[in-house]
Rosetta silent file (secondary structure, phi, psi, omega in degrees, C-alpha in Angstrom):
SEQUENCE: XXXXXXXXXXXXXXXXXXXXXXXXXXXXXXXXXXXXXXXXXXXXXXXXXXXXXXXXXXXXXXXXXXXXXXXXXXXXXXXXXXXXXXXXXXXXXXXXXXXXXXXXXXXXXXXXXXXXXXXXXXXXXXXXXXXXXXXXXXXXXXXXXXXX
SCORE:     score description
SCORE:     0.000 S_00000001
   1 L     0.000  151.569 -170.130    0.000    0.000    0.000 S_00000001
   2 E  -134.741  120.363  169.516    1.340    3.368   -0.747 S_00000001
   3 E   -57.617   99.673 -141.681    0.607    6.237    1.296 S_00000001
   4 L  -102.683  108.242  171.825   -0.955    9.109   -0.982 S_00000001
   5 L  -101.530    3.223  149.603   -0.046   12.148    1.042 S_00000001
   6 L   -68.194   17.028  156.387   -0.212   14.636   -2.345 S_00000001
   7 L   -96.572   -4.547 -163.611   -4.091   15.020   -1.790 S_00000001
   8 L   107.695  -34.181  168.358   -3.207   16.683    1.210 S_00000001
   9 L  -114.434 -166.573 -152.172   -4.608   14.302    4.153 S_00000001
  10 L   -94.708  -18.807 -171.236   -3.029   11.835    6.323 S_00000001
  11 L  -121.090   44.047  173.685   -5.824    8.884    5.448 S_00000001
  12 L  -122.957  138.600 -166.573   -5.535    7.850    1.988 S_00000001
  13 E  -134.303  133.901 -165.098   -3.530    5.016    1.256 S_00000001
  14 E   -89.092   88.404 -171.385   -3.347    3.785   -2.420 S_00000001
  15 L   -78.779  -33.733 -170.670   -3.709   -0.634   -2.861 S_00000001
  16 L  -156.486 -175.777   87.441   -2.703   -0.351   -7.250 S_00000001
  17 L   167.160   39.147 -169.365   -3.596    1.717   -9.814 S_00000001
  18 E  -143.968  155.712  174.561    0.573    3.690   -9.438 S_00000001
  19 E  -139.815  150.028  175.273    3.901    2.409  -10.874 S_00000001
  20 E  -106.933  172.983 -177.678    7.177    3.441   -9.208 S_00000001
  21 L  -144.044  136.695 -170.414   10.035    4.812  -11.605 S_00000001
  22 L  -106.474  151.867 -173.045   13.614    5.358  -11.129 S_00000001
  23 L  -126.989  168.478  167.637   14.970    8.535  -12.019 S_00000001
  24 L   -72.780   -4.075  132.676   18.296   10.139  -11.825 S_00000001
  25 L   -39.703  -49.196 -176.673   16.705   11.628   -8.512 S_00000001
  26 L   130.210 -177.666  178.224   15.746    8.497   -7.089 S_00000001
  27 L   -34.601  170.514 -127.831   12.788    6.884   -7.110 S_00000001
  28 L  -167.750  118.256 -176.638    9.858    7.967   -8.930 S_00000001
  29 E  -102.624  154.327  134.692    5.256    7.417   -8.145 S_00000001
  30 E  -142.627  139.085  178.675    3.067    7.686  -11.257 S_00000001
  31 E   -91.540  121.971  170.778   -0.225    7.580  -10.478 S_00000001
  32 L   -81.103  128.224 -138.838   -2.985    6.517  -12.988 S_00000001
  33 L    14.371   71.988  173.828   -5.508    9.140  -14.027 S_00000001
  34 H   -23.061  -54.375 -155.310   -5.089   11.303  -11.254 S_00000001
  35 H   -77.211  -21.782  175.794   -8.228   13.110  -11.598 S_00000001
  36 H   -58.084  -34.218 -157.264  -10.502    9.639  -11.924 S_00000001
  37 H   -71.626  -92.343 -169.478   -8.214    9.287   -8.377 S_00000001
  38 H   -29.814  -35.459  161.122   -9.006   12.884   -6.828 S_00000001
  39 H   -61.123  -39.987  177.855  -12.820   12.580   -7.410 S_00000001
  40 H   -41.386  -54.849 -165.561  -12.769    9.034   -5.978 S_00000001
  41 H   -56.950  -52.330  170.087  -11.459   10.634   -2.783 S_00000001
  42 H   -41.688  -46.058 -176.403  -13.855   13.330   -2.960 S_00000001
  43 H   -79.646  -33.341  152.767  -17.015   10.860   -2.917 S_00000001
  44 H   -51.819  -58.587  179.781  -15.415    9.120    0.186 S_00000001
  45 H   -46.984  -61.764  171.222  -15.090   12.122    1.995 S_00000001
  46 H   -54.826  -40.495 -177.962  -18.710   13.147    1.281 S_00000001
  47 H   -99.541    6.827  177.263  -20.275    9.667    2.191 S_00000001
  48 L   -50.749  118.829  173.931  -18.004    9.093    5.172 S_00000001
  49 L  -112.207   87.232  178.065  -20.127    8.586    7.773 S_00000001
  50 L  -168.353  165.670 -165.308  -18.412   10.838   10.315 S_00000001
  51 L   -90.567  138.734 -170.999  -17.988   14.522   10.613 S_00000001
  52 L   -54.759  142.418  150.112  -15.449   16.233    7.822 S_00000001
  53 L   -50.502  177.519 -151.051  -12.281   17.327    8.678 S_00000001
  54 H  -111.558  -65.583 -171.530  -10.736   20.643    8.349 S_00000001
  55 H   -41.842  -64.415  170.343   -7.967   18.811    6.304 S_00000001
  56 H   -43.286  -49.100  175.272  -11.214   17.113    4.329 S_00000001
  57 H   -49.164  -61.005  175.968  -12.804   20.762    3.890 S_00000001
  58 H   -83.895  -29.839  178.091   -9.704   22.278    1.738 S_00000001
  59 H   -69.057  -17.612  176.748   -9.067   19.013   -0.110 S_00000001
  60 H   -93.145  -52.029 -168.703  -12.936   19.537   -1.704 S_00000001
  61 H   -37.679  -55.049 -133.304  -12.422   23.531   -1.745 S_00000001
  62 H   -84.182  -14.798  160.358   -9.288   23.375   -3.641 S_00000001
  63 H   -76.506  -21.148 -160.028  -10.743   20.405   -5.958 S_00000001
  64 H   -92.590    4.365 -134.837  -13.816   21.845   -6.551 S_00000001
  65 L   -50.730   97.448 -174.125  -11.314   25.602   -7.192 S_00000001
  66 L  -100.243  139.767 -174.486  -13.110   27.277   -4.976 S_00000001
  67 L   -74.125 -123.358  169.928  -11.345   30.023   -2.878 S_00000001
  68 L  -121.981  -24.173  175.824  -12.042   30.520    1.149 S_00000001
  69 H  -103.903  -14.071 -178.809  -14.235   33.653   -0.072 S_00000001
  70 H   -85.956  -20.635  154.290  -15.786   31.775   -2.703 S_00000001
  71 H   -86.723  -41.213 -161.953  -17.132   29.167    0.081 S_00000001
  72 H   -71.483  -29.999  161.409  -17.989   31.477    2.683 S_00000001
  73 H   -29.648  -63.498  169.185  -19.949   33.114   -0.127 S_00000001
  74 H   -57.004  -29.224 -158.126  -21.855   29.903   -0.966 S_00000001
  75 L  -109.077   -3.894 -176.576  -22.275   29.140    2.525 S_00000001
  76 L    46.242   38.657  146.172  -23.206   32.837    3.806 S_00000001
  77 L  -109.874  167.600  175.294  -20.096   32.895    6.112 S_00000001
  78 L   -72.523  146.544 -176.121  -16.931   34.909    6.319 S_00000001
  79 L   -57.680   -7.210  153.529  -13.400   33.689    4.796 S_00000001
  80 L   -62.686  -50.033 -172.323  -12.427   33.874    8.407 S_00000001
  81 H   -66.098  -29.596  164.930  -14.767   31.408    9.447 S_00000001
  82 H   -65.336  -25.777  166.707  -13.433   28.752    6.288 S_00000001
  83 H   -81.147  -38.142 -159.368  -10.082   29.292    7.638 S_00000001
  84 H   -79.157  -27.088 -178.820  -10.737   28.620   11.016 S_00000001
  85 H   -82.460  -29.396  159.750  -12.611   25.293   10.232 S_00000001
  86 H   -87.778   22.648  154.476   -9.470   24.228    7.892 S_00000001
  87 H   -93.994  -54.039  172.044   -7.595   24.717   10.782 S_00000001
  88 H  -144.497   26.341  107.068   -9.282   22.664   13.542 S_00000001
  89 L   113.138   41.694 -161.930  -11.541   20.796   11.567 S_00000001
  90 L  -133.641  105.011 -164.772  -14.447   22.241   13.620 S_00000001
  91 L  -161.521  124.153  170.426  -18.271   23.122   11.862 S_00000001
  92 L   -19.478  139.916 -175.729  -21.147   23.836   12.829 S_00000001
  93 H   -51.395  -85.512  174.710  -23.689   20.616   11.973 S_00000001
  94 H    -4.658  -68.386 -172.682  -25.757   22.326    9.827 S_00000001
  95 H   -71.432  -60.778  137.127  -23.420   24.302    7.965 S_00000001
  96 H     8.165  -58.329  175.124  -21.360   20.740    7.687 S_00000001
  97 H   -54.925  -63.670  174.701  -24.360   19.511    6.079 S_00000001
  98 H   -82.406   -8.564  102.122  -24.718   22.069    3.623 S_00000001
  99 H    18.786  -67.103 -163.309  -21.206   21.917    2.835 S_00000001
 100 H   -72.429  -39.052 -162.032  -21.719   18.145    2.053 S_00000001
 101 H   -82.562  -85.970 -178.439  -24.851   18.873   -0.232 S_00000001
 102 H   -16.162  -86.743 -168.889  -22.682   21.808   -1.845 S_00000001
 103 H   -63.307   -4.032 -173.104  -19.743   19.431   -2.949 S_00000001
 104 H  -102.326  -53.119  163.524  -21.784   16.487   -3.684 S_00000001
 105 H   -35.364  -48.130 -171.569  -23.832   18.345   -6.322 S_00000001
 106 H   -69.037  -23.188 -179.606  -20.614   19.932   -7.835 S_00000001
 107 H   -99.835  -15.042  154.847  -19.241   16.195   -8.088 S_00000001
 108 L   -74.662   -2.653  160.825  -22.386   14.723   -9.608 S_00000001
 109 L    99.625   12.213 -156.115  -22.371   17.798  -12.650 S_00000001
 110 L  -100.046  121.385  179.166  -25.354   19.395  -11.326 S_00000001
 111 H   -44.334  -43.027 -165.853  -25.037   22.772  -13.274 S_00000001
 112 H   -60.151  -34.719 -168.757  -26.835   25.351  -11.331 S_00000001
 113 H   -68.932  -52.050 -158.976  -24.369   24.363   -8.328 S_00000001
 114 H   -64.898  -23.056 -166.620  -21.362   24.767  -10.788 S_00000001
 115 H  -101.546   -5.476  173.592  -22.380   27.783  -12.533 S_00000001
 116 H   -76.605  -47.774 -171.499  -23.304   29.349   -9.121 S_00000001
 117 H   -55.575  -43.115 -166.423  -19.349   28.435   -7.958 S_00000001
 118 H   -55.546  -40.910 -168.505  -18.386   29.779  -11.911 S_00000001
 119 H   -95.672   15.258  149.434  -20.190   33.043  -10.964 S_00000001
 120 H  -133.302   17.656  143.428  -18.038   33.862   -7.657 S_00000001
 121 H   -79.199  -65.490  166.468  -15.031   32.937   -9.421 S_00000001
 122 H   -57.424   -7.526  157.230  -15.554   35.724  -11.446 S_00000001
 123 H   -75.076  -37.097  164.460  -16.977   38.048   -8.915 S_00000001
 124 H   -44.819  -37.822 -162.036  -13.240   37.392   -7.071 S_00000001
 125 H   -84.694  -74.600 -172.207  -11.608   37.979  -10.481 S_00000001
 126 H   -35.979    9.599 -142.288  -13.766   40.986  -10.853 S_00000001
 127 H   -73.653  -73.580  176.419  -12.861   42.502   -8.003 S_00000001
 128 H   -82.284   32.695 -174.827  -10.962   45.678  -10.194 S_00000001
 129 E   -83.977  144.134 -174.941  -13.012   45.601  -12.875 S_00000001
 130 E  -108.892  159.348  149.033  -13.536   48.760  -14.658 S_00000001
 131 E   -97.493  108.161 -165.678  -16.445   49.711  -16.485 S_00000001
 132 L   -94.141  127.328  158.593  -15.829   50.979  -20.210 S_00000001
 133 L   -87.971  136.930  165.296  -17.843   53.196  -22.533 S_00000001
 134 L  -121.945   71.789 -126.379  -18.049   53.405  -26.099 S_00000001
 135 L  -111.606  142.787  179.100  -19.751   55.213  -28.091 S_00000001
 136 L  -146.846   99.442  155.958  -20.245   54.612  -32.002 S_00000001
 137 L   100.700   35.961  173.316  -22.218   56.080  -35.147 S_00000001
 138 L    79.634  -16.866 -169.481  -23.939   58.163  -32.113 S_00000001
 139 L  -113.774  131.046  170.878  -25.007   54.802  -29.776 S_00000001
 140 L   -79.352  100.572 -175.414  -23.599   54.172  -26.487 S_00000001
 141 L  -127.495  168.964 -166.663  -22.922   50.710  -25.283 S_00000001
 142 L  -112.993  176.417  167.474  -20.867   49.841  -21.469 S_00000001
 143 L  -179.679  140.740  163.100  -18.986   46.770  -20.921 S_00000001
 144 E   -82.910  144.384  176.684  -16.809   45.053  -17.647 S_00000001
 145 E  -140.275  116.372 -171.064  -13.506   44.968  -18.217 S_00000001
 146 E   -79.302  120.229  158.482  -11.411   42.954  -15.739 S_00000001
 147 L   -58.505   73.389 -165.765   -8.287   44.524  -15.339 S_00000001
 148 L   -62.855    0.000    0.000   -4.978   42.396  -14.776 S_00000001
C-alpha cells in the first residue's frame, strides 16, 4: 500500500492503480488518471459517515477551485470562518451539512451548483473591474472589463 499524502490528508492510502520509476533523482510514483483518483477521494469524503475534517474541507475547496471567499460566499459565512474550520476541523452541523450537499452536487455535474461556484469565481476575479464606454455612429454601449 502506498501512502498518498499529495491530496493533502493523512488517510488515503493507495492498494494499485501507481507504478514506481527510477529517475536520476531516485525513485519515482506515477499515479494513474489522477483526476478519476481525486474525485474518488472526494465521494469518500462526502459519504463518510463521520464529521469532515478541516484537512477534508480544503481538499474539496481546492478540488472543486473554490477560494475561502468563494465558500464562505456559498455558505453565507466569512473567509475567516473557512479558515478557522481548515484549521481545527471544527463546523457547525448544519453548515457541515450544507457543505456536504454543496460538494456532492458539484461532483455529480449538477449545473446550477457549478455555474453558481463559476459566478463567484468571477466576482473574485472581478474585483478591479472597470467599467468601459463606447460610443459609435452616435449609440452608447458599457462593458466590464477585468483589469490584470
Amino acid at each position: 500500500m502506498y501512502r498518498y499524502d499529495m491530496s493533502g490528508l493523512d488517510n488515503v492510502y493507495l492498494a494499485n492503480g501507481f507504478t514506481w520509476h527510477d529517475t536520476p533523482y531516485g525513485k519515482a510514483i506515477q499515479i494513474e488518471d489522477g483526476e478519476a483518483l481525486t474525485r474518488a477521494i472526494a465521494h469518500a469524503v462526502l459519504h463518510k459517515p463521520a464529521n469532515i475534517t478541516g484537512k477534508e474541507i480544503r481538499f474539496l475547496r481546492t478540488h472543486f477551485e473554490m477560494s475561502q471567499p468563494d465558500l464562505a460566499k456559498l455558505l453565507s459565512k466569512d473567509t475567516q470562518t473557512i479558515a478557522r474550520w481548515e484549521k481545527s476541523g471544527k463546523t457547525a452541523k448544519t453548515t457541515e451539512m450544507l457543505a456536504r450537499v454543496v460538494f456532492a452536487n458539484l461532483l455529480d455535474g449538477n449545473q446550477t451548483i457549478k455555474s453558481v461556484v463559476q459566478t463567484l469565481n468571477a466576482i473574485d476575479h472581478a474585483k478591479n473591474a472597470r467599467i468601459v464606454a463606447v460610443e459609435k455612429h452616435g449609440e452608447w454601449t458599457a462593458k466590464h472589463e477585468v483589469m490584470v
